[in-house]
C-alpha positions as CSV (number, residue, x, y, z in Angstrom):
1,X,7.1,6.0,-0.2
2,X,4.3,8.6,-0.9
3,X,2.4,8.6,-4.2
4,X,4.3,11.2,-6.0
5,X,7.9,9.5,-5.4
6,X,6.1,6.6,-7.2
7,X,8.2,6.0,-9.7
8,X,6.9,5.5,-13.2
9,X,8.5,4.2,-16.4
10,X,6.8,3.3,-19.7
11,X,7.2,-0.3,-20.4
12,X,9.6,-1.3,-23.2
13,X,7.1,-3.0,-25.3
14,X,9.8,-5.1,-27.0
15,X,11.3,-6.2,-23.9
16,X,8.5,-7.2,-21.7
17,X,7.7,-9.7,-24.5
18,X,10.8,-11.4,-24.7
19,X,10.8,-11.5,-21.4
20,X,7.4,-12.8,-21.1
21,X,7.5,-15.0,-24.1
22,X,11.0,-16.8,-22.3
23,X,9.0,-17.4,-19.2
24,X,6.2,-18.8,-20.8
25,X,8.6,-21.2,-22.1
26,X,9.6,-22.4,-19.2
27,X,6.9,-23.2,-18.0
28,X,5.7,-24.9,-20.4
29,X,8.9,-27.0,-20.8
30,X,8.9,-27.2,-17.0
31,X,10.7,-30.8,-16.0
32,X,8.9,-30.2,-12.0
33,X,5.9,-28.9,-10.6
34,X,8.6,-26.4,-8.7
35,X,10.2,-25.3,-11.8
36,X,6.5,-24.6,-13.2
37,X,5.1,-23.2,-9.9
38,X,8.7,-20.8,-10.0
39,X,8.2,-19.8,-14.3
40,X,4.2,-19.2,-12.8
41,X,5.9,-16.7,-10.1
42,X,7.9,-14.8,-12.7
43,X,4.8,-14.5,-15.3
44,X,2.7,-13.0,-12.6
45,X,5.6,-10.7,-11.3
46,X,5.5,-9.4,-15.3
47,X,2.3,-8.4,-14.6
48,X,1.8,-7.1,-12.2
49,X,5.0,-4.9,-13.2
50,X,3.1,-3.8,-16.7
51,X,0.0,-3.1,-14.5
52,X,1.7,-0.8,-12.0
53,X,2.7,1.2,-14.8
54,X,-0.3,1.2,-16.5
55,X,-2.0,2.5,-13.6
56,X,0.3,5.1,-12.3
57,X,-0.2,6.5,-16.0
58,X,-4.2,5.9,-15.7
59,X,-4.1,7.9,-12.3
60,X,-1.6,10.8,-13.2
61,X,-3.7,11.4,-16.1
62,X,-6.9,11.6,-14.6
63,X,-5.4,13.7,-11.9
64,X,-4.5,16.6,-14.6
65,X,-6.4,15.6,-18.1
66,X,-4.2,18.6,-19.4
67,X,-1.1,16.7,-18.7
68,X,0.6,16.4,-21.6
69,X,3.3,13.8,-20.7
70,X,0.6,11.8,-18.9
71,X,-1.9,12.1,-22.0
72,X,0.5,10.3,-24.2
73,X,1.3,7.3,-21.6
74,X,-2.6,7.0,-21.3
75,X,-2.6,6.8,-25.5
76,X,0.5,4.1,-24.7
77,X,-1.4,1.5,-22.7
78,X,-4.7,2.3,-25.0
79,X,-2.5,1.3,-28.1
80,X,-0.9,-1.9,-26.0
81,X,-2.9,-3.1,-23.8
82,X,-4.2,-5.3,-26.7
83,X,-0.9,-6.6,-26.6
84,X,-0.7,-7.2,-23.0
85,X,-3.6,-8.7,-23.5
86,X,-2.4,-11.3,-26.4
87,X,0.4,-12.3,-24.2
88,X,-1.8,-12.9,-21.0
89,X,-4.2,-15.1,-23.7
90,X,-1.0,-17.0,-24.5
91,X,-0.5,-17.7,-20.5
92,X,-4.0,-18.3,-19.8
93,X,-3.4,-21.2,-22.7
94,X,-0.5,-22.5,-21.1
95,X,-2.3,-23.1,-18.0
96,X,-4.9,-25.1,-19.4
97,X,-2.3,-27.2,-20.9
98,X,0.3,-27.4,-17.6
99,X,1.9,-30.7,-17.4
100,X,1.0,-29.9,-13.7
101,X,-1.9,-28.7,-13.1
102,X,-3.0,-30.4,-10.5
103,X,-0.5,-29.2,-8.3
104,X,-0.7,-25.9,-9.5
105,X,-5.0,-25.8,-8.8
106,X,-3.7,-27.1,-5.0
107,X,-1.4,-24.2,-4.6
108,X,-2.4,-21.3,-6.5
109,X,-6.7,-22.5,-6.2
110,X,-8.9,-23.9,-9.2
111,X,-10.9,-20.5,-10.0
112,X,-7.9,-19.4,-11.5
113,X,-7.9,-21.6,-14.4
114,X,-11.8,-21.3,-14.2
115,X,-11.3,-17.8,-15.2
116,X,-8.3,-17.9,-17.5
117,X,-10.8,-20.5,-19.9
118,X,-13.4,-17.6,-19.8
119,X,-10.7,-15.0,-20.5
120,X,-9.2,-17.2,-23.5
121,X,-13.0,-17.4,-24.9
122,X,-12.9,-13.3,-24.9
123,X,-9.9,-13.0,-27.2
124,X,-8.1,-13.4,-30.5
125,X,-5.5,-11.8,-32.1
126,X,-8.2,-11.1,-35.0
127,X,-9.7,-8.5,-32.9
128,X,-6.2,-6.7,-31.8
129,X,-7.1,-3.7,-34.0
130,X,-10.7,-3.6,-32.4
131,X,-9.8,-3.4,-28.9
132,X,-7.4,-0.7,-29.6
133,X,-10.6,1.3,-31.0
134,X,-12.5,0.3,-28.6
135,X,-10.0,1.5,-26.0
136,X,-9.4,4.9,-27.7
137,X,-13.5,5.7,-28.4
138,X,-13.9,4.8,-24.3
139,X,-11.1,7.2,-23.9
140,X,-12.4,10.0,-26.0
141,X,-15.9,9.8,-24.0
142,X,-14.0,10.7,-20.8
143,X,-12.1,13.0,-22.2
144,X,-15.4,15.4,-23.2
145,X,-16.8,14.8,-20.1
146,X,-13.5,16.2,-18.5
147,X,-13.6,19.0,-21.2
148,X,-16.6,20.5,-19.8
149,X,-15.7,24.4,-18.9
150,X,-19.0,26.1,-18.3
151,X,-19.7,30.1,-17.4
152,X,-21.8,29.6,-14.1
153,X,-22.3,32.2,-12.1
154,X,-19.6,34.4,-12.4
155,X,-16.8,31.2,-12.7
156,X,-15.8,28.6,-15.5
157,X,-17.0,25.1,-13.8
158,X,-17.0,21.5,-14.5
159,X,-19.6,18.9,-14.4
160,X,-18.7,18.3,-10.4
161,X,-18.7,21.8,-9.6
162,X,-22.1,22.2,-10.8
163,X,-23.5,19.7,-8.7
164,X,-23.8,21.7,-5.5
165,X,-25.6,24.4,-7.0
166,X,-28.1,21.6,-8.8
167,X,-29.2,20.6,-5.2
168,X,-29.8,24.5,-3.7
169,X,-32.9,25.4,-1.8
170,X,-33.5,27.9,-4.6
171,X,-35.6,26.3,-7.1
172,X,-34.6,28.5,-10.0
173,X,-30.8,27.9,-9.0
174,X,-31.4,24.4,-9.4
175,X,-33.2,24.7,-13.0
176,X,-30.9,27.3,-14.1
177,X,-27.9,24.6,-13.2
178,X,-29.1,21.5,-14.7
179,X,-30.3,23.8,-18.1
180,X,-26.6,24.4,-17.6
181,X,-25.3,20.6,-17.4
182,X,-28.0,20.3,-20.4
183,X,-26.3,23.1,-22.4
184,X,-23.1,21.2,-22.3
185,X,-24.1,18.1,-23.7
186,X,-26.8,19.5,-25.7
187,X,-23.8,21.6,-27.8
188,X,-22.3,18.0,-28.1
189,X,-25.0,16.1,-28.3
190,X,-24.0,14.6,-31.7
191,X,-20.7,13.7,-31.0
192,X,-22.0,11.6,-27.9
193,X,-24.1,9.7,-30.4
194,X,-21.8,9.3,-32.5
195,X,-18.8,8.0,-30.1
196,X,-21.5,5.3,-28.7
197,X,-22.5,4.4,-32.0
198,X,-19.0,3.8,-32.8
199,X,-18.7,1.8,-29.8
200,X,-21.7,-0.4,-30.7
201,X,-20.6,-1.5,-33.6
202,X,-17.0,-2.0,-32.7
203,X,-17.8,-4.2,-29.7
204,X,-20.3,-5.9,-32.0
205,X,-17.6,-6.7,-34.5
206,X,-15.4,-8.3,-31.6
207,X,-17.8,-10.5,-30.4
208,X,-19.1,-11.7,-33.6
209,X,-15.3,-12.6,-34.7
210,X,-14.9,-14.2,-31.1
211,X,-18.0,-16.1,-32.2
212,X,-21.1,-14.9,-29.8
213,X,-24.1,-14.1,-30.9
214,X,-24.2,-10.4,-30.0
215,X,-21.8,-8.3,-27.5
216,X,-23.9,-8.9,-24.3
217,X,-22.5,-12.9,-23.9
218,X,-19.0,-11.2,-24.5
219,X,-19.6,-8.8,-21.9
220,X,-20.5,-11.3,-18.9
221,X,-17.6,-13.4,-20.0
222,X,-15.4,-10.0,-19.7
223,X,-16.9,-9.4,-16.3
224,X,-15.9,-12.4,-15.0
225,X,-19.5,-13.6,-14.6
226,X,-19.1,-17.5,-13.8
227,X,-22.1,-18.4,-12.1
228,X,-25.1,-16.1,-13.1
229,X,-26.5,-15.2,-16.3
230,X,-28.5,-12.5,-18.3
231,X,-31.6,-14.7,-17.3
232,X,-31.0,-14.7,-13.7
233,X,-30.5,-10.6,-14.2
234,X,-34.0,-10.7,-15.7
235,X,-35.5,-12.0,-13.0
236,X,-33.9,-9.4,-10.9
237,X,-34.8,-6.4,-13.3
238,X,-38.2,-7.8,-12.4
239,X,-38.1,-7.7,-9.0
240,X,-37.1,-4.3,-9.2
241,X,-40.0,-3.1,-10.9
242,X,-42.1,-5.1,-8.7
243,X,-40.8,-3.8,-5.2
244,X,-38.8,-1.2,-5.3
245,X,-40.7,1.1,-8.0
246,X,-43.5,1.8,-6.0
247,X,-41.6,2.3,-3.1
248,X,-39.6,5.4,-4.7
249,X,-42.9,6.4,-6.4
250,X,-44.2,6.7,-3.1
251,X,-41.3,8.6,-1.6
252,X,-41.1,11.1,-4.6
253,X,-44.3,12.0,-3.1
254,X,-43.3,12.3,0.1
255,X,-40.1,14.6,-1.4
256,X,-43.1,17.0,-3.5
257,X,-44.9,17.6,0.0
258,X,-41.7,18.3,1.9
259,X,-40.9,20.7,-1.0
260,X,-44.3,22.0,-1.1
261,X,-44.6,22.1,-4.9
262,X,-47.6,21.7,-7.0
263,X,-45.3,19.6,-9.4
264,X,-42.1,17.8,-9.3
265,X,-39.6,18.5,-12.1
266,X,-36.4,16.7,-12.9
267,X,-34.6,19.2,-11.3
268,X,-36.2,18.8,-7.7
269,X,-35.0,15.3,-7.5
270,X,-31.6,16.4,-6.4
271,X,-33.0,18.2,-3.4
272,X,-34.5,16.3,-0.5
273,X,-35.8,18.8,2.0
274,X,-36.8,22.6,1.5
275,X,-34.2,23.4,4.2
276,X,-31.5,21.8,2.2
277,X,-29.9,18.6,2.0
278,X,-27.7,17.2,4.6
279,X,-24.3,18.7,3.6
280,X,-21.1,17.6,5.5
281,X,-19.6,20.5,8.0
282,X,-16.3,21.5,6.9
283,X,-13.7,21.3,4.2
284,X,-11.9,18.8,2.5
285,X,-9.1,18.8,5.6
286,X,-11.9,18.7,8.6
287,X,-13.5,15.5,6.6
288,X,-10.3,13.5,6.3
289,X,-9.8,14.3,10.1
290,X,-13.2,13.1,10.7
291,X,-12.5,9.4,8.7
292,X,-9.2,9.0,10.2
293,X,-10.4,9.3,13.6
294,X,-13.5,7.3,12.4
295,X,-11.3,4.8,11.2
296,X,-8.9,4.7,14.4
297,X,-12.2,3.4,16.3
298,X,-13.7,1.2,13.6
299,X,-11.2,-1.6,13.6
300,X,-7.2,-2.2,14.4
301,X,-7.2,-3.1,10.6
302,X,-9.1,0.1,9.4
303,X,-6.8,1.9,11.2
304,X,-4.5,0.8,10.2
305,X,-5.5,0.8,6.2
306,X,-6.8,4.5,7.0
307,X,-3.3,5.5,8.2
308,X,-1.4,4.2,5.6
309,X,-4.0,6.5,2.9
310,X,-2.6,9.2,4.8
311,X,1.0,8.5,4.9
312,X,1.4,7.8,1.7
313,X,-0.9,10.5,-0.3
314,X,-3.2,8.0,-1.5
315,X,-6.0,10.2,-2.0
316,X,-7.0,13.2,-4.7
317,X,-9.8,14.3,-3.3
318,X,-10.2,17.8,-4.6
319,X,-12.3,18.9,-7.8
320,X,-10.2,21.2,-9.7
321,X,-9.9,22.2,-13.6
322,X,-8.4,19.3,-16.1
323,X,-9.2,16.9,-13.3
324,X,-11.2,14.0,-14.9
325,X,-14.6,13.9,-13.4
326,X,-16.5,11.2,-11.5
327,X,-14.1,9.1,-8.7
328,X,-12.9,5.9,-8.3
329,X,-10.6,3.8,-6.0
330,X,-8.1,1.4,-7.8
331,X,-4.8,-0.6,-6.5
332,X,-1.4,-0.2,-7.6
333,X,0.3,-3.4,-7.2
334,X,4.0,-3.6,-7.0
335,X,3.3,-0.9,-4.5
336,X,0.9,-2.4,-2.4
337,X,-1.2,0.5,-2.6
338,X,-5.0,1.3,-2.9
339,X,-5.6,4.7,-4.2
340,X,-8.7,6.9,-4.2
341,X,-9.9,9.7,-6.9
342,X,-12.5,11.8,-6.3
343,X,-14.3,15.2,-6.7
344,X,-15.7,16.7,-3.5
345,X,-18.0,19.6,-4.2
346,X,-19.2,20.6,-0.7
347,X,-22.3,17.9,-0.8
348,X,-22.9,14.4,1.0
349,X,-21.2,12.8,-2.2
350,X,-17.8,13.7,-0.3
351,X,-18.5,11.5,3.0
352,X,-19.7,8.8,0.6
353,X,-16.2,8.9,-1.2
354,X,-14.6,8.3,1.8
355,X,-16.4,5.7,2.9
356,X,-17.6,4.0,-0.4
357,X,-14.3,4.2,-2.3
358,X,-12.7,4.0,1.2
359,X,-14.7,0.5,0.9
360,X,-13.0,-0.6,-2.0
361,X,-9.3,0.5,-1.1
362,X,-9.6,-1.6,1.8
363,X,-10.7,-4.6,0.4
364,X,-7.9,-4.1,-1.6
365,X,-5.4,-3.6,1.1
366,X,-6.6,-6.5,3.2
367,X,-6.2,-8.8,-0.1
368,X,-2.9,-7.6,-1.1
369,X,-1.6,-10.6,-0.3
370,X,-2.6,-12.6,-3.0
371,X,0.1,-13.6,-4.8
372,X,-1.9,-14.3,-8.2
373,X,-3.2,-10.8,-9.9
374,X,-6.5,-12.5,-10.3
375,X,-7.5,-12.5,-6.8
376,X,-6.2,-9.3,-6.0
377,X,-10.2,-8.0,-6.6
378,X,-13.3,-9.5,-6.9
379,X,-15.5,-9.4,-9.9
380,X,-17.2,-6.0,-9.9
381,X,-20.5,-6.6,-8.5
382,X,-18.5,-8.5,-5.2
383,X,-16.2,-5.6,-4.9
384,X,-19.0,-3.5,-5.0
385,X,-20.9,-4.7,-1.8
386,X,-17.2,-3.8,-0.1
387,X,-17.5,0.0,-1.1
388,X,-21.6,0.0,0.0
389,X,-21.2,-2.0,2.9
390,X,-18.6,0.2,4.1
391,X,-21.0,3.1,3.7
392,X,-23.3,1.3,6.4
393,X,-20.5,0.7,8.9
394,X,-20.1,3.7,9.4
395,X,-23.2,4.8,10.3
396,X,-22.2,5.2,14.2
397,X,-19.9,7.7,12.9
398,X,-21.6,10.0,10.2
399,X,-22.9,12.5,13.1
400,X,-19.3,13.2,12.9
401,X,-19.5,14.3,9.3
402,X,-23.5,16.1,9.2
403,X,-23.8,17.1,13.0
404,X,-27.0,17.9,12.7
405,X,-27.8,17.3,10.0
406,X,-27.4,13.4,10.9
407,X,-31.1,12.7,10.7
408,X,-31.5,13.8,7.3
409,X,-28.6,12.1,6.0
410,X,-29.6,8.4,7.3
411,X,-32.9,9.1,5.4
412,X,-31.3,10.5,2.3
413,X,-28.6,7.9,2.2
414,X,-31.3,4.8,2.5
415,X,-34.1,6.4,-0.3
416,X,-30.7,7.0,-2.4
417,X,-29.9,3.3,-2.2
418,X,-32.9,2.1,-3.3
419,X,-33.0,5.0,-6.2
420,X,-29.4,4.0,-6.7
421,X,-31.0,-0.2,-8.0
422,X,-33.4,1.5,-9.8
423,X,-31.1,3.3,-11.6
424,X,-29.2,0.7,-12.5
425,X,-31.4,-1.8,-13.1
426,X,-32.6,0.9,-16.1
427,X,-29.4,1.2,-17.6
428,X,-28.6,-2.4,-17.5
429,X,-32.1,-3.2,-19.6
430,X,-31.2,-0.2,-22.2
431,X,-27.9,-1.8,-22.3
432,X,-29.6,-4.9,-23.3
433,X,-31.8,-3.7,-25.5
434,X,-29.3,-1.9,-27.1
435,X,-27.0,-4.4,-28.0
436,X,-29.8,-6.9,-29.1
437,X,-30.8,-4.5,-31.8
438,X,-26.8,-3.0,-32.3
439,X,-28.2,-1.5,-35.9
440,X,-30.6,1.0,-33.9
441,X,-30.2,4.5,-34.9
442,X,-29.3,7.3,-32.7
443,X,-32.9,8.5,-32.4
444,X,-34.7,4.7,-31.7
445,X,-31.7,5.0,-28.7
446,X,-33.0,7.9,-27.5
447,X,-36.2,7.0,-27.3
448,X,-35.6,3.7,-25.9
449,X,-33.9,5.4,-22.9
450,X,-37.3,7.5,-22.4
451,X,-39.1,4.9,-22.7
452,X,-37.2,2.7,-20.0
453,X,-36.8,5.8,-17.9
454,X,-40.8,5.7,-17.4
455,X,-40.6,2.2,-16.7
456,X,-38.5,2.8,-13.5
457,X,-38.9,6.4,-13.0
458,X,-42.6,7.3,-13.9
459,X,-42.2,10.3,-11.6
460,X,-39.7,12.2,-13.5
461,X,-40.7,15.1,-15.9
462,X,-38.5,17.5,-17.4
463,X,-40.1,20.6,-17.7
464,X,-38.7,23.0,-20.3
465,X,-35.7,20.5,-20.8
466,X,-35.8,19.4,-24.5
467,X,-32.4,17.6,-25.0
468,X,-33.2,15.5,-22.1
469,X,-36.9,14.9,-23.1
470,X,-36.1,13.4,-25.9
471,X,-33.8,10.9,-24.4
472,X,-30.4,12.2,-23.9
473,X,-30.1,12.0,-20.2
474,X,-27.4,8.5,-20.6
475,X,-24.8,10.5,-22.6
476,X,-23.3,11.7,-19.2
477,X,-23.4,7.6,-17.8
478,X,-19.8,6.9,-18.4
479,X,-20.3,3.6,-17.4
480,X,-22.9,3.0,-20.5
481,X,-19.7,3.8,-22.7
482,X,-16.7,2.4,-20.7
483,X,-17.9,-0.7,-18.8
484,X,-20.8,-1.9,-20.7
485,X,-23.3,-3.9,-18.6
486,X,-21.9,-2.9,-15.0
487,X,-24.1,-1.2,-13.2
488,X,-26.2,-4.0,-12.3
489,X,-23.4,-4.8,-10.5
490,X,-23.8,-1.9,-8.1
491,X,-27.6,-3.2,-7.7
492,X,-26.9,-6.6,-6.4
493,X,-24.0,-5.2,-4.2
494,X,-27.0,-2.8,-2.7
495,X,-28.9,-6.0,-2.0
496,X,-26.2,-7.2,0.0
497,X,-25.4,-4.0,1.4
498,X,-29.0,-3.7,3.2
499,X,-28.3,-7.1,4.5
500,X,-24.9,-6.0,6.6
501,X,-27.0,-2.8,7.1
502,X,-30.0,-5.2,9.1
503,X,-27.5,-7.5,10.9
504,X,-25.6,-4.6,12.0
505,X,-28.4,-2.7,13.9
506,X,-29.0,-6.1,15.7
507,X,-25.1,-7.6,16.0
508,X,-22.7,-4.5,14.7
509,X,-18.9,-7.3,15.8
510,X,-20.7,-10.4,14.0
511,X,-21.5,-8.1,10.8
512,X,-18.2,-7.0,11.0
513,X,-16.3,-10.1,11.1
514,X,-18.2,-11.3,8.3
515,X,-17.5,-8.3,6.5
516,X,-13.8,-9.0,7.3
517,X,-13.7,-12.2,6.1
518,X,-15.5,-11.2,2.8
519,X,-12.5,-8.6,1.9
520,X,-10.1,-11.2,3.0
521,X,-11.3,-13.1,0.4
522,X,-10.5,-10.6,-2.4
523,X,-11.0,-12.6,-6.2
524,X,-10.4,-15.6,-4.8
525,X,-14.0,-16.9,-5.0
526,X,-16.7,-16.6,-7.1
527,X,-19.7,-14.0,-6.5
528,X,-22.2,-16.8,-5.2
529,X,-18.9,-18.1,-3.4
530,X,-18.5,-14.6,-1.7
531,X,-21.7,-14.5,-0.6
532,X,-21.9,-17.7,1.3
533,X,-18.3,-17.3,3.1
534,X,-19.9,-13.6,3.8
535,X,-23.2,-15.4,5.3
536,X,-25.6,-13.4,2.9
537,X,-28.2,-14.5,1.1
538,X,-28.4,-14.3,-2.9
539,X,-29.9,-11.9,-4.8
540,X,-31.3,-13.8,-7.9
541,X,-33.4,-16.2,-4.8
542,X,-36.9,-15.5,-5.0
543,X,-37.9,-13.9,-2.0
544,X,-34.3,-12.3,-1.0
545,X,-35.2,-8.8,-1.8
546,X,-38.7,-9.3,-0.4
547,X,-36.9,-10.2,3.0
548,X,-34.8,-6.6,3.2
549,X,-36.6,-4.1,1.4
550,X,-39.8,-4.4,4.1
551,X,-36.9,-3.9,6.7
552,X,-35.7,0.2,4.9
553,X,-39.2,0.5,4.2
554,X,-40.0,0.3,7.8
555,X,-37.1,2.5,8.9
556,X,-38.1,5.4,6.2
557,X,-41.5,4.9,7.2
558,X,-40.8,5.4,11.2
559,X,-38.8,8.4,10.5
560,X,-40.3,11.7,10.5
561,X,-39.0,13.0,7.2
562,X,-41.8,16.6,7.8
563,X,-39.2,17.7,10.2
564,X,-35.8,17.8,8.2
């Protein structure tokens, strides 16, 4: 079947639960270990049914923001997903308390119940009514984002469409685009505030009812964080600063010499050569070619996963009015099927969709045999070194992509990554910060983020730009007001993206088969777990970090960036 014949139906609240609640019966009144095992099977069958549903909706919706029909089935799950919730609480109970759980951990693996403890420490029916606001205010952010309909030379764009003209040659095209961007979320600059605000203090309420001390303890347990903490991210965020700061200080000098300008402005950062950036050579049709054929050579199993994208219209790809902005790749179970959103907008970004989200989808596809929902996907920050690592693997294949412009997009790609930890690493501390001090006004937020942002970025300055000088350059994160506290994820997945990037210059097949074995794995280990079977080192290690970054240091060094 191809995406479109997928066929959706809203759940019937009212029946799900009875249907759930009789199957939770029996298995807690199960007389066997089979009869428990078989009530298990049916439970997880029930969810993965309300799942597929509520991600057919999610995707449909983002496809066409303007959907009406869609709209209201997203407004559906936002309003019952606290109730899928409750009922996946009273499951996660039940296995704590199996009469046989023993067999049960030898079939079905111990991190299962490892997690369903966490999850029953993240909920309570006291904070029903919360999650459903929480749910709605996340909503409402991506819905103004998706809003955006700005006059740009000569046609009504979104926030994706302005992004090719923010990284033109033509320096006043690229200030006169991001004033642009700015404009946009300048005219809603209080309404931003105000949505995170709300946020703040709603997730602060659930946690304190759930009894934490503050919403950042809730918001590892949510993550599914078993075996690292906010201390072991400190010491990260501090080896960060120490290495990899002055490493993109230095090559935002570098970037102001290529550029030949007296001074660097926030709006040259897009731009990495005076001849423009590396831009892929075709359209939308000409790229997909170019990963299919790409992924025919790869692997038999990304060929595989890469033909049935095709086959089955797995992709959006294309950025068009109403669409919701950003991209994404997610898995729509009773289907077996990844699925990727995107918006290409004629820059690198739309290679790295296909092979970063591509990275994801296949993970996904080669774990789709998990018969527990749980291990379907890793934790975040796992599933992220797929999606980066993939990046990386296909190197031997991106001249397909740039042609010539090959060169510059291996040097790009490598500064980006180590731009791309920084950048993480500062929203994770303002997201820290933030939620230690939830009574902060609007204002002391902004000028925290300033504040941080000179921290990890002491080369930015924004010119004439006063909305973003005072601090509002994280309204347009949707991560900061949808998934609190994951983009550190996307930080230690880079670490462990560099290291398949080293081995593979020296051994591509070995980095591959560990690669392979690592999206085997899916959820069905923990993130320190993942790493070992994936023979990479950890992150929060002293030294770790100290051991790649020397190794893309030396690469960007040895590469004659002048000549792009």
């Amino acid at each position: 079947m191809k995406f479109e014949d997928f066929k959706y139906e809203r759940p019937d609240m009212d029946r799900f639960k009875q249907e759930f609640t009789q199957a939770l019966e029996t298995f807690k009144n199960a007389s066997s270990a089979t009869e428990q095992e078989k009530a298990m099977d049916e439970i997880n069958r029930l969810r993965f049914d309300f799942r597929t549903m509520q991600t057919l909706a999610s995707i449909r919706n983002s496809i066409d923001t303007k959907d009406e029909f869609y709209d209201k089935e997203k407004q559906f799950f936002n309003q019952n997903s606290p109730v899928f919730s409750q009922l996946n609480n009273q499951f996660y109970q039940a296995l704590s308390d199996a009469t046989y759980k023993t067999h049960l951990i030898e079939t079905k693996g111990k991190l299962l119940f490892d997690k369903a403890e966490q999850s029953l420490r993240t909920f309570a029916d006291s904070i029903m009514e919360d999650l459903g606001e929480e749910n709605r205010l996340s909503n409402e952010h991506q819905k103004l984002l998706a809003s955006a309909e700005i006059e740009f030379e000569g046609e009504t764009r979104n926030l994706s469409q302005l992004a090719p003209f923010a990284q033109s040659p033509d320096r006043k095209m690229r200030q006169k685009a991001s004033k642009a961007a700015s404009g946009f979320f300048e005219s809603h600059e209080d309404t931003f505030d105000q949505l995170y605000d709300d946020l703040v203090k709603v997730r602060t309420r659930i946690a304190k009812k759930l009894g934490y001390d503050s919403f950042t303890e809730l918001a590892y347990e949510r993550l599914g964080r078993l075996d690292y903490g906010p201390k072991d991210v400190k010491r990260w965020r501090d080896q960060v600063a120490k290495l990899i700061v002055p490493i993109n200080t230095e090559l935002s000098k570098r970037k102001q010499k290529r550029l030949e300008l007296d001074e660097l402005w926030h709006y040259d950062l897009s731009l990495d050569y005076k001849s423009g950036n590396a831009t892929p050579k075709g359209d939308k049709d000409t790229l997909v070619d170019a990963a299919k054929a790409m992924y025919d050579e790869m692997s038999e199993e990304t060929k595989e996963f890469f033909g049935v994208m095709l086959e089955r219209n797995l992709m959006d790809l294309e950025s068009k009015r109403g669409k919701a902005g950003g991209g994404y790749c997610t898995f729509i179970p009773n289907y077996d099927s990844p699925f990727i959103f995107a918006n290409f907008n004629g820059t690198k970004h739309d290679v790295d969709v296909l092979t970063h989200e591509a990275g994801h989808a296949f993970q996904m596809y080669m774990s789709r045999h998990h018969e527990v929902p749980e291990y379907l996907m890793a934790t975040m920050e796992a599933s992220e070194i797929h999606s980066m690592s993939m990046e990386f693997f296909a190197w031997p294949w991106v001249h397909n992509f740039f042609k010539e412009d090959t060169d510059k997009y291996k040097f790009s790609h490598l500064s980006q990554a180590l731009m791309l930890i920084t950048y993480g690493t500062s929203i994770d501390e303002f997201q820290h910060e933030v939620y230690a001090k939830p009574e902060m006004t609007k204002e002391e937020r902004k000028n925290l983020w300033r504040d941080i942002e000179q921290k990890y970025f002491p080369y930015r300055k924004y010119d004439d730009d006063a909305y973003l000088e005072r601090g509002g350059g994280w309204h347009r994160i949707m991560h900061i007001f949808a998934v609190p506290f994951y983009m550190i994820d996307y930080t230690l997945a880079q670490s462990c993206a560099f290291q398949f990037w080293h081995k593979a210059q020296n051994d591509y097949d070995t980095a591959w088969v560990d690669y392979l074995r690592l999206c085997k794995a899916g959820g069905s280990r923990t993130f320190l777990e993942l790493l070992e079977l994936a023979n990479l080192e950890n992150p929060f290690k002293e030294g770790t970090l100290e051991t790649v970054i020397p190794l893309i240091k030396d690469y960007l060094d040895n590469t004659d960036d002048s000549s792009f």
